[in-house]
C-alpha atoms as one frame of an Amber mdcrd trajectory, in Angstrom:
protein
   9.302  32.819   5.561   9.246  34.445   2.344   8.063  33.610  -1.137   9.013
  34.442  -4.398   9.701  33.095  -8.028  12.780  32.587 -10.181  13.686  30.550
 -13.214   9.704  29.748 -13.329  10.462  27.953 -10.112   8.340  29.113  -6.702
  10.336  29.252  -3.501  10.477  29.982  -0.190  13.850  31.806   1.894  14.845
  33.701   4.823  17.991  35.744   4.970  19.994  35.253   7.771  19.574  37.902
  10.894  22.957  38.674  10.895  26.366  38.169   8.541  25.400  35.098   6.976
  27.194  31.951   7.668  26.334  30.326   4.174  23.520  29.400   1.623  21.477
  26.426   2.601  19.164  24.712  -0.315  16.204  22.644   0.966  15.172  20.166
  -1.527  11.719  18.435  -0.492  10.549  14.526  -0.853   8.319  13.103  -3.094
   4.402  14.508  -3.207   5.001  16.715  -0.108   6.254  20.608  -0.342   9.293
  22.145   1.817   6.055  23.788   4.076   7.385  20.329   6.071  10.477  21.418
   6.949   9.690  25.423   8.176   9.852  24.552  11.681  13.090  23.216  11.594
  14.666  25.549   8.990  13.392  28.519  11.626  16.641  27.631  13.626  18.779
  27.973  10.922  18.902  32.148  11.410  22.421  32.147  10.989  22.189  31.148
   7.347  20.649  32.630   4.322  17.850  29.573   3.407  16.485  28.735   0.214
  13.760  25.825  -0.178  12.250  25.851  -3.933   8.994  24.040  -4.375   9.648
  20.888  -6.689   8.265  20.940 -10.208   4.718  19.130 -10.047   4.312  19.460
  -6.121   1.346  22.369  -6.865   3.415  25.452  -6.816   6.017  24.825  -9.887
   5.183  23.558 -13.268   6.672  20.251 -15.089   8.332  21.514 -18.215   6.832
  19.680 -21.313   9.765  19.237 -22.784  11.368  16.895 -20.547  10.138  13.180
 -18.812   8.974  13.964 -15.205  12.011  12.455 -13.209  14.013  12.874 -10.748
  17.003  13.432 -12.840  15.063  16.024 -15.024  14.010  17.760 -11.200  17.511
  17.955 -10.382  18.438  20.008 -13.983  15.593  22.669 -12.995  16.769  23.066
  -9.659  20.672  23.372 -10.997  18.949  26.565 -13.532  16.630  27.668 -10.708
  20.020  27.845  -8.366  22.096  29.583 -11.393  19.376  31.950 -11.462  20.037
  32.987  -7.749  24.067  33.262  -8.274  24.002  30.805  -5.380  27.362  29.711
  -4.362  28.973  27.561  -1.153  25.823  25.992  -0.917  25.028  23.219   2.255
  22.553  21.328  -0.146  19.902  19.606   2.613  17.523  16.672   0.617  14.800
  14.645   2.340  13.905  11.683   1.011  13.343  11.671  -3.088  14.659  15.346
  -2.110  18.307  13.211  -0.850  19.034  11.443  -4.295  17.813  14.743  -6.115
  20.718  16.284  -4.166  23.046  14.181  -5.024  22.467  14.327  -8.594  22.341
  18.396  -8.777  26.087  17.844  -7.203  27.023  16.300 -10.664  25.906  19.151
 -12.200  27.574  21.788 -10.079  30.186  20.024  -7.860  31.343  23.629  -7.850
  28.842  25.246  -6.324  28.037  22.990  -3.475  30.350  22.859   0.052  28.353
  19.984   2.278  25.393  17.805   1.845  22.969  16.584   4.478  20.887  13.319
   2.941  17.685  12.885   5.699  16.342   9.728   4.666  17.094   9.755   1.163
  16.055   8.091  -1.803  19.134   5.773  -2.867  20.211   2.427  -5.120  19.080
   0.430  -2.771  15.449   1.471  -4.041  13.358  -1.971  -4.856  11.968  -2.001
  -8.058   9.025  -4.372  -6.683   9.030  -3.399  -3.829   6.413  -2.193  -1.615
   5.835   1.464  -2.253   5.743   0.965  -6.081   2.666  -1.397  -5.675   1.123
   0.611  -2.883  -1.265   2.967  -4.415  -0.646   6.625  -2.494  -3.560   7.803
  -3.081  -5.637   9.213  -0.192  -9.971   9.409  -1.287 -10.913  10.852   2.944
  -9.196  11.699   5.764  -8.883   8.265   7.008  -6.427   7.253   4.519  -4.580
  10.342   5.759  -4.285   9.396   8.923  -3.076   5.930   8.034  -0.348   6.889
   6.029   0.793   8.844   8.804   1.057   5.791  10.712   3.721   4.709   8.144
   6.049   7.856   7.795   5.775   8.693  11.600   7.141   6.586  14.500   4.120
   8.567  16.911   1.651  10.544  14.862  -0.453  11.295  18.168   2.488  13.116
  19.558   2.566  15.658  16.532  -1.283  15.816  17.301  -1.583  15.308  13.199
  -4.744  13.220  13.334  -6.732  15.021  16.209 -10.071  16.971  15.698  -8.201
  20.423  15.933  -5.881  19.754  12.847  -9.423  18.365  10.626  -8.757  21.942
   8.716  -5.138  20.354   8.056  -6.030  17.100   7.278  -8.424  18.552   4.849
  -6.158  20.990   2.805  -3.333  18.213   2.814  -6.247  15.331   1.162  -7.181
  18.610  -1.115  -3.282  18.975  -2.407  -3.153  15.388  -2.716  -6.270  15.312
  -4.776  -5.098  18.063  -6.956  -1.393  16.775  -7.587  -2.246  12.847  -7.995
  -2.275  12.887 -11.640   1.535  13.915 -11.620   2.669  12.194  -8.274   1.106
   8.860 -10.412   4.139   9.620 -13.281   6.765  11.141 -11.121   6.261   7.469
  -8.988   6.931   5.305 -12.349   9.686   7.110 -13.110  11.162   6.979  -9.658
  10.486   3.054  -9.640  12.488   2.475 -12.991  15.859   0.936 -13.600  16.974
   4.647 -15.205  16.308   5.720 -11.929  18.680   3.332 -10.259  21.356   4.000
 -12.772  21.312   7.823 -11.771  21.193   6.938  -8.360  24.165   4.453  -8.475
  26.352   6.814 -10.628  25.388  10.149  -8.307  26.217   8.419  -5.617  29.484
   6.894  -6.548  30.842  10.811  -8.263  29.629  12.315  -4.608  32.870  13.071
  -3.061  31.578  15.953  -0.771  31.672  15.941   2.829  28.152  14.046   3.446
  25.650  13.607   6.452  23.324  11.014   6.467  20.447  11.052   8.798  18.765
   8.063   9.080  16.053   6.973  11.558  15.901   3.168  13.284  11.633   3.430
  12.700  11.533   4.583   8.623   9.285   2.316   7.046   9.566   3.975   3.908
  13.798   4.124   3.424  14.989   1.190   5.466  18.136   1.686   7.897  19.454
  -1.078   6.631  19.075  -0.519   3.213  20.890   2.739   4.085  23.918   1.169
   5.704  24.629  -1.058   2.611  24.838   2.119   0.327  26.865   4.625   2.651
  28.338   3.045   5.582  31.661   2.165   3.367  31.842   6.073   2.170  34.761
   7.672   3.861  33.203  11.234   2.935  30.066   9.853   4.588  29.004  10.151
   8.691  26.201   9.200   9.982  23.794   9.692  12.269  20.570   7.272  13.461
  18.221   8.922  15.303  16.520   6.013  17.823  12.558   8.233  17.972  11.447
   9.204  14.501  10.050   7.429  11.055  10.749   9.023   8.085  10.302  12.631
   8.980  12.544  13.177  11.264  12.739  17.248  11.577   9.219  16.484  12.676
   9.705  14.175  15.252  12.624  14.733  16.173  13.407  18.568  15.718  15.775
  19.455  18.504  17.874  16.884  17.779  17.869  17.371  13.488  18.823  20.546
  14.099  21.586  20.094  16.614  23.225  17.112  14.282  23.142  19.423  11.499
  24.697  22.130  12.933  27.441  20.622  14.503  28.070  18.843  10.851  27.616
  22.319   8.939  30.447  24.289  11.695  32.905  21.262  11.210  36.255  21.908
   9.480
């Protein structure tokens, strides 16, 4: 995977081995980086495939000028993907990464062919809710490891918390340490009734053809918080996967990749 810079924005891409089949955009969650999703966005070779690193994630800077939001994230990527010429675009977002996609499609409906929401942030967010009164941050390894017990279904089957990933475990509770200050206002702002608003009008304008992968074990976005919002969307299919939390492409690779796919090569 490659890396490289435009519109002040950090990214990473492959170009496709052969005649490309399309543009895919990867647009990350919420104090992770699109790192995450390299495994799975290795069997996309057919496509040329763009994942930018979010503003305040480490790698891109917050622009002073404007509130650190989600709706504010979703205007730099729409000048970060102007900056590419990007066009017929298969827009992929992963959890705060989903509702960030489906705002940049009100800014350039044009642009963008098919979106794939994997656990995505969505009105159905809870203002009171859990995660806004959890604190995320993470002081040792420990803490690490038991947030992984939330996202994941099975951490010890991605051998995440083992001896022989303590190098991992360290850099991610370094990142973590480094970023908190931002992930701190980027979390108010998700957890605000502006928020919602963008969420519930995105949502509503999104006429695209639309995957939604959801997984049965998420304890972070609940399935059936998910089926309340999109189940009634005609432009909308979905797909539960029955073995993964909230990272599915993780624990469930083989099977994220297949669904998405088959969606992508449908007429």
């Amino acid at each position: 995977m490659l890396k490289a810079t435009s519109a002040n924005c950090t990214y990473h891409y492959q170009k496709a081995k052969n005649v490309s089949k399309g543009n895919i955009v990867f647009i990350h969650g919420y104090a992770t980086t699109s790192m995450y999703h390299q495994d799975a966005a290795l069997e996309f070779s057919d496509y040329n495939y763009y994942a930018i690193e979010l503003p305040g994630h480490g790698y891109t800077d917050v622009r002073q000028n404007l509130e650190f939001s989600p709706i504010n994230i979703a205007i730099q990527v729409v000048d970060w993907i102007h900056s590419l010429n990007l066009d017929e675009i298969i827009l992929i977002g992963h959890s705060m990464g989903g509702g960030i996609a489906e705002m940049i499609n009100l800014y350039i409906p044009q642009k963008i062919s098919k979106i794939i929401l994997v656990s995505p942030m969505n009105s159905s967010i809870d203002l009171s809710g859990l995660f806004k009164k959890k604190k995320l941050s993470f002081k040792n390894v420990k803490d690490l490891t038991d947030w992984h017990k939330i996202i994941f279904k099975n951490p010890d089957r991605l051998n995440l918390n083992n001896s022989d990933n303590e190098n991992k475990l360290e850099s991610e509770l370094d990142y973590q340490t480094k970023n908190k200050d931002n992930f701190k206002i980027l979390k108010k702002n998700i957890y605000s009734l502006k928020n919602l608003k963008n969420l519930k009008f995105a949502e509503r304008k999104n006429d695209k053809p639309t995957l939604l992968i959801a997984s049965e074990f998420d304890q972070v976005i609940k399935l059936k918080n998910l089926m309340k919002v999109f189940s009634k969307k005609e432009n909308v299919i979905i797909s539960v996967f029955k073995d993964s939390g909230h990272i599915p492409f993780m624990e469930e690779k083989e099977l994220y990749v297949k669904t998405i796919k088959e969606f992508i090569e449908s007429k």
